[in-house]
N, C-alpha and C positions, 0 to 999 in steps of 0.2 A: 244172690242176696247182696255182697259186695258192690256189684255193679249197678244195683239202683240203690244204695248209696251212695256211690260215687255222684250218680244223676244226680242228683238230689243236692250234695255241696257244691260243684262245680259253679253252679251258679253265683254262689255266695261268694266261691274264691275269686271268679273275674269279676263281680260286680264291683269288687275295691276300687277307689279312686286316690288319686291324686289331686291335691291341687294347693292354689297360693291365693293368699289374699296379695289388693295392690299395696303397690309401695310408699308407705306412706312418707315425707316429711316428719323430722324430729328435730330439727335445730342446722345449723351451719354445717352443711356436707353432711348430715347425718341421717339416716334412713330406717325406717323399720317393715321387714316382711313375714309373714308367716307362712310356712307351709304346713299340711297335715296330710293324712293318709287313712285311710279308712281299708282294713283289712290283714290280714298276714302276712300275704306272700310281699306288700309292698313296704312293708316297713323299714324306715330309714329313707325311703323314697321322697316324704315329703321336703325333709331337708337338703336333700341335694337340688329339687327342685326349686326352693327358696335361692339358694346359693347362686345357681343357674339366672333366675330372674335377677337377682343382684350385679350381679355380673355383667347381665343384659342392660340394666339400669346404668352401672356405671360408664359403660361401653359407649349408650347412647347421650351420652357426657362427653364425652370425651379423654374416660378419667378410668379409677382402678380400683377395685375393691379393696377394702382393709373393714376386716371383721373388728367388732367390739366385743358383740356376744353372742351366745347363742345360750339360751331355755330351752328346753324338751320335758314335755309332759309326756306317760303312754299313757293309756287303757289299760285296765287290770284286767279285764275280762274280754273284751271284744276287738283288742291288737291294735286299734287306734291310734294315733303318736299326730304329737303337733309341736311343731320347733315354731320360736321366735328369731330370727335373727336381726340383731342390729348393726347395722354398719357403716363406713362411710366411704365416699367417691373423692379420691384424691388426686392430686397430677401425677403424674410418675416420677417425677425428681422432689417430690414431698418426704419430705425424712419421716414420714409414719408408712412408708411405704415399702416395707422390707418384708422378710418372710412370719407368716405368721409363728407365733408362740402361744399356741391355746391349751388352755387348763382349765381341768373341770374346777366348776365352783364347789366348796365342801356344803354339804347338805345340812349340817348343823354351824353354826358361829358360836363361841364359848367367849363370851366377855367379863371378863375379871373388871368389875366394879370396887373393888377394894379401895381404899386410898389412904 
């Protein structure tokens, strides 16, 4: 019994993809890509393969990633996950061009309106 279960998901688990939208243009050196992922076993995959295309992008520049941001949505039910990344292509002696310092965004903003 186990084992056509097994038949029976295997299919679901490989048929997960990968993939990226192109890179679009956002302003002066600035870029936006997304990746997503469809599945379990690859999740977190889409984002590294966004970063990967990025990189690829900056490269065929002449130039060097520096992250702005980065969004991730998942699926609550079906393992899905899609990053936004925004970034830009810089020269290498660009003073934004140091190691990253990334921090997540907080999920609520509390703004004190008092005055």
């Amino acid at each position: 019994m186990n084992k056509s279960i097994l038949a029976l998901l295997l299919p679901v688990f490989t048929a997960a993809c990968v993939t990226t939208s192109p890179v679009v243009p956002m302003g002066k050196d600035s870029y936006m890509i997304t990746g997503s992922n469809a599945g379990g076993l690859n999740r977190g995959k889409g984002k590294t393969l966004a970063v990967q295309q990025a990189n690829a992008h900056c490269a065929s520049l002449k130039k060097f990633l520096v992250v702005r941001r980065f969004d991730s949505e998942a699926g609550v039910f079906d393992g899905t996950q899609s990053t936004t990344l925004v970034f830009s292509c810089v020269a290498e002696d660009d003073p934004e061009y140091t190691r990253p310092n990334l921090t997540k965004d907080p999920s609520v903003v509390i703004e004190d309106q008092r005055k």
